[in-house]
C-alpha positions in Angstrom: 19.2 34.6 8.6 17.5 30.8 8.8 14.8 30.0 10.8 15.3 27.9 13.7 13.6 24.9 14.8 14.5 21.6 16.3 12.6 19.6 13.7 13.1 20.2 9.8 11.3 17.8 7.8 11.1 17.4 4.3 8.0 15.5 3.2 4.6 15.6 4.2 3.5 12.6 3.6 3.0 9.7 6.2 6.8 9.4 7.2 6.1 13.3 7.4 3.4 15.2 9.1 2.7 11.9 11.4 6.4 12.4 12.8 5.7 15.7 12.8 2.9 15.7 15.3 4.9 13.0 17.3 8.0 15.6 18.1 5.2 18.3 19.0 4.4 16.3 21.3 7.7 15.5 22.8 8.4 19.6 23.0 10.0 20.3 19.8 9.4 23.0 17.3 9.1 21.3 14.1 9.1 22.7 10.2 7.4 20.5 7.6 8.3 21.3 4.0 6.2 19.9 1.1 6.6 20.5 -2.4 2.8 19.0 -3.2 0.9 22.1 -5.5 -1.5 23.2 -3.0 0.6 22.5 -0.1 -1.6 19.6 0.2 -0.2 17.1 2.8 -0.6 13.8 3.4 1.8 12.3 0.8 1.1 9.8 -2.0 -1.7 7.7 0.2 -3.7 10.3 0.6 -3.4 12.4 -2.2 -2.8 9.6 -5.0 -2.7 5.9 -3.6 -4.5 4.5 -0.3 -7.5 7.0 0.1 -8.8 7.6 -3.5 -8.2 4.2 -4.8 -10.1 2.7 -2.2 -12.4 5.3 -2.3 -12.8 3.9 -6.0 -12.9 0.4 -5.0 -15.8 0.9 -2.1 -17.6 2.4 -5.4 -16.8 -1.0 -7.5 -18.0 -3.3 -4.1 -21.3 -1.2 -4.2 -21.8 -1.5 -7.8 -21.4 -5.2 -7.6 -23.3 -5.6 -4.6 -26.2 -3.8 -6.6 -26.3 -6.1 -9.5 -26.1 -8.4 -7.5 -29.0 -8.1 -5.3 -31.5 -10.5 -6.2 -29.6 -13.1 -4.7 -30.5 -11.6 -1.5 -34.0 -10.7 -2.3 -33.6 -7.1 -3.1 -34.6 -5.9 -6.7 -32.9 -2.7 -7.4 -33.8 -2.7 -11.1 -31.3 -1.6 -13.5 -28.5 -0.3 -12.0 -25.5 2.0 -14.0 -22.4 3.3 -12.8 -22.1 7.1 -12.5 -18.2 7.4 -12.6 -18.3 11.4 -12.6 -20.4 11.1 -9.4 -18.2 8.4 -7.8 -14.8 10.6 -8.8 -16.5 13.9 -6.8 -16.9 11.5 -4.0 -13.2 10.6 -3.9 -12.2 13.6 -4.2 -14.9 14.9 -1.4 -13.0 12.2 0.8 -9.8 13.0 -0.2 -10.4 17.1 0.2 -11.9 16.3 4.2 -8.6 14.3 5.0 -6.5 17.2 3.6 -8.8 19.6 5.6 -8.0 17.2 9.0 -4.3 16.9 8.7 -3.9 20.9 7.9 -5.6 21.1 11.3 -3.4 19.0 13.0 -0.5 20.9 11.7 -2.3 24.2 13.3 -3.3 22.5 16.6 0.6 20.9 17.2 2.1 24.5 16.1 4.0 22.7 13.3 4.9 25.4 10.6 4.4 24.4 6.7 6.2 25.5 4.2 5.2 25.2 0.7 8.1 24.1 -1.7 10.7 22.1 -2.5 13.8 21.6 0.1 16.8 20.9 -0.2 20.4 20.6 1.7 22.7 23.6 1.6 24.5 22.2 4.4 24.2 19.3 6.4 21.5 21.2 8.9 20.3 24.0 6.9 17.3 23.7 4.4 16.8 25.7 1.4 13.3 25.8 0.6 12.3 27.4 -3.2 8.6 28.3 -2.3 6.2 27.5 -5.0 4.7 30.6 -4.6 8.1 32.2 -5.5 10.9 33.2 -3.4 13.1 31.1 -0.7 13.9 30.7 2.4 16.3 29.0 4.7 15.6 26.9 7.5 18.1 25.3 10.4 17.2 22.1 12.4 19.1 20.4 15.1 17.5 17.8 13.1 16.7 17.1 10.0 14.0 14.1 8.5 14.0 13.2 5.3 10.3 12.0 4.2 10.8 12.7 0.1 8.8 9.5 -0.5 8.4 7.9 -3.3 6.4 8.1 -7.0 5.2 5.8 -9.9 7.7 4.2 -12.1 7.5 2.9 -15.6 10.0 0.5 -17.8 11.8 2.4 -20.8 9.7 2.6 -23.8 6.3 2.8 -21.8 6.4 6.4 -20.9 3.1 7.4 -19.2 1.3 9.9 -21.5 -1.7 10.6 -19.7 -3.8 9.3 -22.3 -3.0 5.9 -23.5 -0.4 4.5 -20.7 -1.0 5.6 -17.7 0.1 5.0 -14.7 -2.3 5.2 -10.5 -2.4 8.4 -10.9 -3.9 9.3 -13.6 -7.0 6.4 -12.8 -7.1 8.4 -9.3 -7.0 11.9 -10.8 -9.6 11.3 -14.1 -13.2 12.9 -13.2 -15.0 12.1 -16.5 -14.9 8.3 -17.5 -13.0 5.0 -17.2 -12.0 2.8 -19.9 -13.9 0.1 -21.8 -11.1 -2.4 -22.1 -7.2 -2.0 -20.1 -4.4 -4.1 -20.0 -2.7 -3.7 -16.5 1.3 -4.5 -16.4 1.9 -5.7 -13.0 -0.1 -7.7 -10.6 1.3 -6.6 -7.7 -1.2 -4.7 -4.7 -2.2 -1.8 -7.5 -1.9 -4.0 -10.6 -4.6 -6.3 -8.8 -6.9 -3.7 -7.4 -7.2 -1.8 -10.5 -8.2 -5.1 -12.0 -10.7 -5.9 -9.7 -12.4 -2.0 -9.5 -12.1 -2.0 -13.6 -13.7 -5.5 -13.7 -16.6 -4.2 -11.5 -17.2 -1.2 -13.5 -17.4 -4.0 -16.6 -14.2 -3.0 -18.1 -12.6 -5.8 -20.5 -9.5 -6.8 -18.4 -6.1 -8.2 -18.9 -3.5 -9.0 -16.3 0.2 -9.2 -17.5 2.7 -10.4 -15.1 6.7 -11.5 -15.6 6.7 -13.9 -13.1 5.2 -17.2 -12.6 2.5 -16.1 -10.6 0.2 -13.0 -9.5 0.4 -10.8 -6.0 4.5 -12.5 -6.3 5.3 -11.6 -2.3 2.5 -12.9 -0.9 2.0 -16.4 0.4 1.9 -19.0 -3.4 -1.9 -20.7 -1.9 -3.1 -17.2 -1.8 -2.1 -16.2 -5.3 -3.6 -19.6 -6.4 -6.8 -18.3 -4.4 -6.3 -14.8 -6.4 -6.1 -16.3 -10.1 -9.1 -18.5 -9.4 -11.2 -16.0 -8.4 -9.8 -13.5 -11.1 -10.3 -16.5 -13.4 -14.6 -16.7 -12.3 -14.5 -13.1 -12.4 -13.8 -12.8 -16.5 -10.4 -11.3 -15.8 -8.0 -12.2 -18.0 -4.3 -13.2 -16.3 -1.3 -14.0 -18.1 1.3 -15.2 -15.8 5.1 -16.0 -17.0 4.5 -13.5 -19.6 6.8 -11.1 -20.4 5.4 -7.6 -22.7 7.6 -6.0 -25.5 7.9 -2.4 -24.5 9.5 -1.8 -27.9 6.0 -3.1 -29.6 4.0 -0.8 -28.2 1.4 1.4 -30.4 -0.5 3.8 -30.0 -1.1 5.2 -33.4 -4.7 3.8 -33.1 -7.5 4.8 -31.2 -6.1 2.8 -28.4 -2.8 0.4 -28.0 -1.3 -2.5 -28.9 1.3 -4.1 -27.0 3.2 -7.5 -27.7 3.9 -9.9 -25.0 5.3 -13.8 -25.1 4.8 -16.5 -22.5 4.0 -20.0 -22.4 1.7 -20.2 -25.1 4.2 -18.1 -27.2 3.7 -14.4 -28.8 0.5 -12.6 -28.8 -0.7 -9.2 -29.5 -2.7 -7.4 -26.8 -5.1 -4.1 -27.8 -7.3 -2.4 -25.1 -8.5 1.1 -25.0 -5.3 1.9 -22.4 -2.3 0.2 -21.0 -1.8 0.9 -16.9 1.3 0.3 -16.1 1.7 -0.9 -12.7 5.5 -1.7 -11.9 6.2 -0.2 -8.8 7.7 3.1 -7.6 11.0 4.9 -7.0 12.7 6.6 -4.7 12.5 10.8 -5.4 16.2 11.8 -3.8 17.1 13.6 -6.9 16.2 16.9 -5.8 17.5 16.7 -1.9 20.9 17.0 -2.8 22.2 15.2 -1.0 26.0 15.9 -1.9 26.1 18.5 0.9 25.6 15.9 3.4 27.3 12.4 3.8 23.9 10.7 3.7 24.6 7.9 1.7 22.2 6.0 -0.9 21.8 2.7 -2.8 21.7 1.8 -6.3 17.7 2.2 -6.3 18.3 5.6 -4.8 17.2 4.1 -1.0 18.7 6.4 1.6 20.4 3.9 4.5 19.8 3.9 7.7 20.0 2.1 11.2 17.3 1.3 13.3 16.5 4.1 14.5 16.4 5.8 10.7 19.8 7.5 11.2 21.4 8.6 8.5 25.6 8.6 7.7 25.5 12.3 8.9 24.9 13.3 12.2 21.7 14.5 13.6 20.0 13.8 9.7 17.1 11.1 9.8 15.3 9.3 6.8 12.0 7.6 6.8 9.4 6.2 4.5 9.6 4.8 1.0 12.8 6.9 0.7 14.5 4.5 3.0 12.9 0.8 1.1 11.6 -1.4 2.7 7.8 -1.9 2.9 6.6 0.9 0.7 3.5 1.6 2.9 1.9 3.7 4.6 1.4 3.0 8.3 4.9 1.5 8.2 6.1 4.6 6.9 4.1 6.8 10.3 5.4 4.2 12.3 9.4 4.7 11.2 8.8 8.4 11.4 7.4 8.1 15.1 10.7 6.3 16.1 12.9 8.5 14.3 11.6 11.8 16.2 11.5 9.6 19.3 15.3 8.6 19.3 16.2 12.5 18.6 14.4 13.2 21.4 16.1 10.9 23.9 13.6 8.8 24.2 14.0 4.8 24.2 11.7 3.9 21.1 11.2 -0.3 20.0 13.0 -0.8 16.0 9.7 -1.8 14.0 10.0 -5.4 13.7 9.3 -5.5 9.9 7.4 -9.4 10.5 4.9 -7.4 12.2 4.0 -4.5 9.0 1.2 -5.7 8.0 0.3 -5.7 4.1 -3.3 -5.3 3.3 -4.3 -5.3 -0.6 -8.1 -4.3 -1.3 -9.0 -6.2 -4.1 -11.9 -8.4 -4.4 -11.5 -10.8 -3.0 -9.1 -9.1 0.0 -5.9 -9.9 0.8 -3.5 -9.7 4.3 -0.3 -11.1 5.9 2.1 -10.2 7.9 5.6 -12.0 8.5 7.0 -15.0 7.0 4.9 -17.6 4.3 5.1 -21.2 5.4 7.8 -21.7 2.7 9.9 -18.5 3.9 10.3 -20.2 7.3 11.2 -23.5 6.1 14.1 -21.8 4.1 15.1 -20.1 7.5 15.4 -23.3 9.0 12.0 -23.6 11.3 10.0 -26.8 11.9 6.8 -25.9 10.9 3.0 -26.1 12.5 0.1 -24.3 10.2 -3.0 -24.1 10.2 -5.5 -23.3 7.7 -9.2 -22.8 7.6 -12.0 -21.5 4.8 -13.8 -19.2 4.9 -16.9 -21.0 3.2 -17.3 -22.7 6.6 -18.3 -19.3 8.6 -21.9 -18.6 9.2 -21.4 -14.6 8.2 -19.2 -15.2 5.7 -22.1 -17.4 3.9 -24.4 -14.5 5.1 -22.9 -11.5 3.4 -22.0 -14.0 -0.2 -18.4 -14.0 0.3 -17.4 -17.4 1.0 -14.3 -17.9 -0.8 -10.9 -17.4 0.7 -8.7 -18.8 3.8 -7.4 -17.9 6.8 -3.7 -19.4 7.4 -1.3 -19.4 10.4 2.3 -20.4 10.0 3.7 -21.3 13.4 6.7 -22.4 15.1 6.5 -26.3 16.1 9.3 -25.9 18.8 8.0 -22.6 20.3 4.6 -22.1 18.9 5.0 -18.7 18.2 3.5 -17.5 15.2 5.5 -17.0 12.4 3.2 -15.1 10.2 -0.6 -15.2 8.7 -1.9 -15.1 5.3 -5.6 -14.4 4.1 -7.9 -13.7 1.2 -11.2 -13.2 1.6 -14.1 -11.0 3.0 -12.5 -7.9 5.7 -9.0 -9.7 5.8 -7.4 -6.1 5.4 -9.1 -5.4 9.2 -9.0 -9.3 10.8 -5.2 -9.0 10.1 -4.7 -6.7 12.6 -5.7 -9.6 15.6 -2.6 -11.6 14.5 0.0 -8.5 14.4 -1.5 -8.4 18.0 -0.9 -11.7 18.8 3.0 -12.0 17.1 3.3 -8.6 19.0 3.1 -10.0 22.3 4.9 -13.6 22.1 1.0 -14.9 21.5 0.5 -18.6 20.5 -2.3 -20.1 18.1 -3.5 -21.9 21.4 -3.9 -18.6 22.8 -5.8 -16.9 20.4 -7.9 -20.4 19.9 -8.9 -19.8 23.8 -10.2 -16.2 22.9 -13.7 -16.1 22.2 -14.7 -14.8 19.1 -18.3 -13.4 18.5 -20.9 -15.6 16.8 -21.6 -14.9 13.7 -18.5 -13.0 12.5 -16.0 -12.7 9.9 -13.5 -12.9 13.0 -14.1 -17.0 14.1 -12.0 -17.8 11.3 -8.8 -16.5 13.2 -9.9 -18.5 16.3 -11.0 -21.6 13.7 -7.6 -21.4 12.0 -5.8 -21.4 15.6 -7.4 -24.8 16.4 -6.4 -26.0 13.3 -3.0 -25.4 14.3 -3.3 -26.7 16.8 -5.0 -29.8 15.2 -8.8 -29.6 16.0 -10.5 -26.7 14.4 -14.3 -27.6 15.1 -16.0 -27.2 11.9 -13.8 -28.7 9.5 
């Protein structure tokens, strides 16, 4: 006979276990399923994308800051990288998150299961334990959290070895390569670069279209290039890579690629490939159920993250949108919430933000300045560097912006854009202020602490406003 609970979910991921605590909360009994060896939880971020990686990165900023010392009058002497040492840390980190969301599980009485589910029927779960055996589990309602996991383009098969793909950087304890060609400058394409250019790898950006980070605002990828440009890192944009070309008979690989300066041949110790992801709803089977899917294999939902069948939810990078992290807790919380009666807000996706922890940082939420013009708005931004605040100067990070896209009519924000020093945490005062109807004014008549990183929110309010002081 099945076990019964209220709450089956499959995936333990964000969209997973943050849900999960969420319906404890609200009185349910709740079953998380997660196929992860180990039974780790915590889903790609944790176990393979946000935590290591920028576990990594903090290693590359530190290396960097050390060489660079004597600018600030500190004389370190030579300093190495100890990547061995750096990839126990990560993994130190990433163990004592695991360790802290098993005990959540415990304290909210939400019971694991370590395996792979799947629908037998629409409400019952067959789970084939990794440890061997099955069981069955019923739920007046089910969440689907499967998530999501790297992709590649045919002919570039990841080996491990020579083309690899985030997790095999995040999961290597021994050494990093001496020269890399990363395909894709999206959010992992770029941070790799920058971490690999820290460590003093030789690197080389390729990217299809005409310019790197694509989604985000065009002044910041300008801003991106530039710096990637001082920084030695090579970046081919409007360049398109032969997957058919590639070799790896050698002791590295070669790979062909054409853009505007015609056909060249690329060789680097490895190729990372970094494409994007895709959906992993093979194994849910979903036939049993009338949940219904895209062409990219994106469950659909409403709102609320109902599914085509009854009582059968979806959330996280199974469901598209923005393949994040904190969106993805966020869509789980309103899922449970909705089964549960409750009356939860739809996430307003202009408010997500989307943070990128390369050097230097990038954040933005909502709509660039050209986005809004094609939707038919008038207008008002402002835009102020970061070279003109005090502790910018202070800590020897004064490149970047700060930019608000506003409203003219209303003057409601629209969205912000930033790269520079901390944008990854400023960016969370503007989600804030779009959150609750706030204006540029509004946030130029907060007062910001002197020095911080923070005056150039309130600096690039005024200049929406049209009198920012110290520009």
């Amino acid at each position: 006979m099945a076990e019964q609970y209220d709450l089956v979910i499959i995936g333990g991921g964000n969209a997973g276990y943050i849900p999960a605590i969420r319906a404890s909360q609200l009185g349910m009994s709740v079953a998380l399923v997660e196929k992860r060896e180990g039974g780790h939880l915590g889903g790609t971020c944790l176990n393979l994308g946000c935590i290591p990686t920028k576990a990594l990165l903090h290693t590359a900023h530190l290396l960097h800051d050390a060489q660079n010392g004597e600018d600030f009058g500190v004389k370190t002497g030579e300093v190495e990288l100890d990547y061995p040492q750096a990839a126990k840390r990560r993994q130190q980190v990433v163990d004592q998150l695991r360790r802290g969301v098993q005990g959540l599980m415990k304290k909210n009485k939400v019971t694991v299961y370590n395996g792979k589910g799947s629908f037998v029927e629409p409400k019952k779960i067959k789970v084939e334990l990794n440890d061997g055996g099955e069981e069955e589990l019923e739920g007046k309602n089910i969440l689907i959290s499967a998530g999501s996991e790297v992709n590649t383009l045919p002919g570039l098969e990841f080996d491990g070895e020579k083309v690899i793909s985030s997790d095999d950087v995040v999961t290597n304890n021994e050494s990093y390569p001496k020269s890399v060609i990363i395909l894709g400058s999206g959010a992992v394409g770029v941070e790799f670069a920058s971490m690999y250019n820290d460590f003093g790898t030789e690197v080389t950006v390729v990217e299809l279209l005409d310019r790197i980070v694509p989604l985000e605002d065009p002044e910041v990828s300008k801003e991106l290039q530039k710096a990637y440009k001082n920084r030695g890192i090579k970046v081919l944009t409007g360049t398109k890579a032969d997957p058919e070309s590639l070799d790896t008979s050698g002791e590295g690989v070669k790979l062909k690629v054409e853009g505007k300066n015609g056909e060249e041949t690329l060789e680097a110790e490895k190729l990372l490939v970094a494409v994007g992801r895709k959906t992993t709803a093979e194994y849910l089977n979903l036939d049993a159920t009338k949940v219904e899917t895209n062409k990219r294999g994106e469950i659909q939902v409403d709102e609320f993250y109902r599914t085509a069948e009854d009582g059968v939810y979806a959330a996280g990078d199974i469901v598209g949108g923005y393949w994040l992290a904190h969106a993805a807790g966020h869509e789980g919380i309103i899922a449970v919430e909705h089964m549960a009666g409750e009356d939860p807000m739809p996430l307003d996706q202009d408010l997500v933000p989307r943070v990128t922890y390369c050097r230097p940082e990038i954040a933005s939420f909502g709509l660039t300045e050209e986005q809004a013009k094609e939707q038919g708005y008038e207008v008002r931004v402002g835009k102020f560097p970061f070279q003109a605040i005090g502790k910018a100067l202070i800590e020897g990070e004064p490149n970047g912006f700060f930019k608000i896209v506003a409203d003219e009519e209303t003057d409601l924000i629209l969205g912000m854009h930033a790269i520079g020093p901390k944008v990854t945490d400023l960016i969370a005062e503007g989600v804030f202020a779009k959150m609750v109807e706030g204006t540029p004014e509004e946030i130029s008549m907060s007062v910001h602490a002197h020095p911080s990183l923070a005056e150039v929110i309130g600096e690039a309010a005024m200049a929406t406003e049209g009198h920012a002081i110290h520009m």
